[in-house]
N, C-alpha and C positions, 0 to 999 in steps of 0.2 A: 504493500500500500504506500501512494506515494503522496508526502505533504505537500501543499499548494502555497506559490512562495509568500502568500502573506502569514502562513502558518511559519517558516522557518527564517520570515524577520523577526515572528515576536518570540521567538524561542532563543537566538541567538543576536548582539546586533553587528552591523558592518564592522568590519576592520582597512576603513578605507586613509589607502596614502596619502599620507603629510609632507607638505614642503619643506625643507631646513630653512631655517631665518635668514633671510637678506635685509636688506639697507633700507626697503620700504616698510619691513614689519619693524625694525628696531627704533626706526623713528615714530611710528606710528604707537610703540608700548613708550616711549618717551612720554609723552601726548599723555598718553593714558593713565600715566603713572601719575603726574602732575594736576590731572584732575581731579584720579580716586584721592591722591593725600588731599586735595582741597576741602573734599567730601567732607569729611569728620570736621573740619576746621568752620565752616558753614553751616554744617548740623546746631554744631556748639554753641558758633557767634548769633543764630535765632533763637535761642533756647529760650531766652527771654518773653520772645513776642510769641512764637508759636513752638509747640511741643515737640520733644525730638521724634516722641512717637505718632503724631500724628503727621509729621512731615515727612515720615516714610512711606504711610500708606495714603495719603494724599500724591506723593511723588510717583508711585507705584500705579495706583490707579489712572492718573492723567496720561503716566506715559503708556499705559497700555492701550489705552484709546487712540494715542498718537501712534501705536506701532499698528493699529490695525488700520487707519487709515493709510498710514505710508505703504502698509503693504499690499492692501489693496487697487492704491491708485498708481503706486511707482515700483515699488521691488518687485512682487506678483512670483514671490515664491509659494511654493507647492507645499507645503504640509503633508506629513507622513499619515495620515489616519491609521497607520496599526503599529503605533507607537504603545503600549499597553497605560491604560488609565492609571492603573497601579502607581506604572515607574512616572507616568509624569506627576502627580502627587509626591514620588518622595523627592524629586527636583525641587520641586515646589516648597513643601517642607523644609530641606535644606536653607531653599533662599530668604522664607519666612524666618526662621530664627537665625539668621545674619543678623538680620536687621533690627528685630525685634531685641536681642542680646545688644547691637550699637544703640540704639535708642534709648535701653535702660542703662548701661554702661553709662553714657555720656551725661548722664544725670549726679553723677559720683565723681568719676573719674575725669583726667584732661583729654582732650583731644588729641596730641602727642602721645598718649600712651596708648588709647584705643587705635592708632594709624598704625603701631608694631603690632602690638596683640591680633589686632583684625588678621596682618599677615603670617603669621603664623598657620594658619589654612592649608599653603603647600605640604607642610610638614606631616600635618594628619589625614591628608588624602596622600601622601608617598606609604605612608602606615597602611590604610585602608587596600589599598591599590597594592601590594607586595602580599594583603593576604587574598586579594580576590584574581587577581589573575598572576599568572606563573613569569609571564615576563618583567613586570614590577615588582619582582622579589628585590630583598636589597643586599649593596652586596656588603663586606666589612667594611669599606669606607663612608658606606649612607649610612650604615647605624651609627658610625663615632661619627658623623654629621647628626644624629638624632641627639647623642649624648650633650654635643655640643650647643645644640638648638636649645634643652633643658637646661641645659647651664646657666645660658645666657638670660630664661624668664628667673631663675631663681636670684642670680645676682641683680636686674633690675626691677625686682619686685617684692622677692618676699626679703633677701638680705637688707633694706634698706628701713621695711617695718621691723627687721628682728632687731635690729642696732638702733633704732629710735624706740624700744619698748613699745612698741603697737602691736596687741594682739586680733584676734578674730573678731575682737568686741572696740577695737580701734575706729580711727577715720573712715569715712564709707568708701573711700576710694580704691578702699583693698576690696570691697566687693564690686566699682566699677569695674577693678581689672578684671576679676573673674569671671563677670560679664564677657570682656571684652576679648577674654580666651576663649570664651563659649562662643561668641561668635565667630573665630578661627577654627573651630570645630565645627561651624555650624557649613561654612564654606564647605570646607576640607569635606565634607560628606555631602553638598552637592557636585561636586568634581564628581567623585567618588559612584555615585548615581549617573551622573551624565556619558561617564565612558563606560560603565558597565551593564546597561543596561538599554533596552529599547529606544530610548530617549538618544541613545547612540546613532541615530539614523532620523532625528529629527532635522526639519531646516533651523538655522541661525534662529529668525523670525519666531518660528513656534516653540523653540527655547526660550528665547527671552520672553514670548507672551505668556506660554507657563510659569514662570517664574513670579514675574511683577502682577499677576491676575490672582495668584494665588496670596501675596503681598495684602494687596488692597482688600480682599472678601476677611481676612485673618486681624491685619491689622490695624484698620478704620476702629472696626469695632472695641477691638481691645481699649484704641485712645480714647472714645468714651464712655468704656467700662468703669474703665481706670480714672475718670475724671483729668486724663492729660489731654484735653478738648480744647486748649487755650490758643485762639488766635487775636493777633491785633497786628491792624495791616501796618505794620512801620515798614519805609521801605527797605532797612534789614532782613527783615520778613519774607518781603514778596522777591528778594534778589535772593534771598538763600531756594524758596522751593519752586520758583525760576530757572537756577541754573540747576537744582536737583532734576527739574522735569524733563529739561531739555537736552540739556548736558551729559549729565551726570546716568540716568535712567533709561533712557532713550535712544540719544549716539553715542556713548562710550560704552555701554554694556551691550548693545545690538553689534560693535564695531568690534569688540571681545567675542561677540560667538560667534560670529563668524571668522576672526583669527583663526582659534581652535577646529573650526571646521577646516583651514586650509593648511595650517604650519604645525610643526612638534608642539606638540602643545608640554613638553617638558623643559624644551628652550623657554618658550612663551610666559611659563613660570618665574625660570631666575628672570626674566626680562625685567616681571612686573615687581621683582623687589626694589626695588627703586623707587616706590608709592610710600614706605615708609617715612624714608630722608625727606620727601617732599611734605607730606603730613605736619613732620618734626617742624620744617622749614617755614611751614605756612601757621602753624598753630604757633611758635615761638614770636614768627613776624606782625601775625594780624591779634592775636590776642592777645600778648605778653606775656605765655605762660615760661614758666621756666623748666631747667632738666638738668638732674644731678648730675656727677659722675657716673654713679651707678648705673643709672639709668641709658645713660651713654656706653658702657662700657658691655652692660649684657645687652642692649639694642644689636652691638656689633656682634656680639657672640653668638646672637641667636641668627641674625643675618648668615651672620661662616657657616653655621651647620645648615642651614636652608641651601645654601648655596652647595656643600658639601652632599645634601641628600639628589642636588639635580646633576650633581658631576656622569653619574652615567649617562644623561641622556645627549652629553657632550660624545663619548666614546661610543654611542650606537650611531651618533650621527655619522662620523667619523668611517665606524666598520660599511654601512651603509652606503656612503658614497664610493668607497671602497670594493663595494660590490657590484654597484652601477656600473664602475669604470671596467673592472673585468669583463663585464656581459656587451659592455660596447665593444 
């Protein structure tokens, strides 16, 4: 008996070729980088006039309406319909608690620290991805990149409350961070979902519309469960979920999945570490917040081993082209 091929898409999904990074992806994660760190930094500077949680799913909701316009009248890409319900829900969920974990983060914590914590994401999807499929195993140089990467959150987070006597019952900013890891994980497990599952053969387009659709139905409501309902149009306000709609939710996360649909999406990782420094850059510059030593010091640690967990995909590129050239 033989399956019919939309039975043996949702059973397995594609394994289709990636381009290795050129000059147009690397400026283009430049870009990208520059914005996400602005992100936090604009969340933050509105907190005042309008909720952080409420300008996710306000942001989330607006742009998903703008993505189905654009793609209805300009891009006019195809949608997989046997992409399985399931998997696009735990996309979905994934990108839900991103957000929802920055939102409550940023209410404790600075925006400096949530732009590392948030990245920290590669790290738990190299985790997740080495136990789900065979080729992302890791090898001993990405676990002492993993070693590395814990280092680095312990020296700038927990060693700086252990040496000031601040316990669990301390400043609440020790539970924005923890938010703000939570939202690293929350990432790291939609990667984790998008390459491993059905959703693996979706368009760029119906990625991102799962994602931000599922945003707005989740966490609208939440902000006035929760009484974080508060708007007042300063125009702080309307310029922070402005550039979140259009910017930020819209072209830079539609511009992102489609990357990944074309380039190693393991290059395109170390690419986006660079979202940090820029975060650091903007939340130091535009809000005056400030950063220890410490805090300096495991930023970069945790960066090395992030960077250390993507060194393979440096050497498969490598074997890879290597193999091209034999077969010419």
């Amino acid at each position: 008996m033989t399956r019919t091929a939309s039975e043996a898409t949702e059973k397995k999904p594609s394994a289709a070729l990636r381009r290795p990074i050129d000059m147009k992806a690397f400026l283009i994660c430049v870009v990208l980088s520059m914005i996400w760190g602005m992100q936090q930094t604009a969340i933050k500077a509105a907190g005042p006039d309008i909720s952080p949680m409420l300008q996710v799913g306000v942001r989330s909701l607006a742009s998903a309406c703008l993505l189905l316009l654009a793609n209805h009248f300009y891009l006019r890409e195809k949608w997989n319909w046997n992409v399985r319900f399931r998997d696009a829900c735990l996309v979905a969920l994934g990108f839900i608690g991103e957000f929802f974990f920055v939102a409550e983060g940023l209410r404790f914590t600075t925006a400096s620290h949530m732009s590392v914590l948030l990245y920290t994401a590669p790290f738990f999807a190299a985790v997740g991805l080495s136990i789900r499929l065979p080729e992302e195993r890791l090898a001993v140089l990405q676990w002492a990149g993993l070693l590395v990467a814990f280092s680095g959150i312990v020296v700038a987070f927990l060693l700086p409350a252990v040496l000031a006597g601040q316990g669990a019952s301390g400043d609440l900013w020790i539970l924005g961070d923890l938010l703000g890891l939570m939202s690293g994980v929350s990432w790291g497990c939609t990667t984790i979902f998008m390459r491993t599952t059905t959703m693996n053969d979706a368009a760029p387009t119906q990625m991102l519309f799962t994602q931000l659709a599922g945003a707005a139905v989740v966490l609208i409501p939440i902000a006035f469960l929760t009484g974080q309902d508060h708007f007042a149009g300063t125009p702080i306000a309307w310029a922070s979920i402005l550039f979140q709609i259009f910017i930020v939710s819209f072209a830079s996360y539609l511009v992102w999945c489609q990357l990944i649909k074309v380039y190693l999406a393991a290059r395109l990782g170390v690419l986006v570490f660079m979202t940090p420094f820029f975060g650091v850059l903007f939340s130091v510059m535009l809000l005056g917040e400030t950063i220890g030593s410490f805090f300096v010091c495991g930023s970069l640690l945790m960066l090395a081993g992030l960077l250390m967990v993507q060194a393979k995909g440096a050497r498969l590129l490598q074997r890879r082209r290597g193999d091209l050239a034999a077969i010419k």
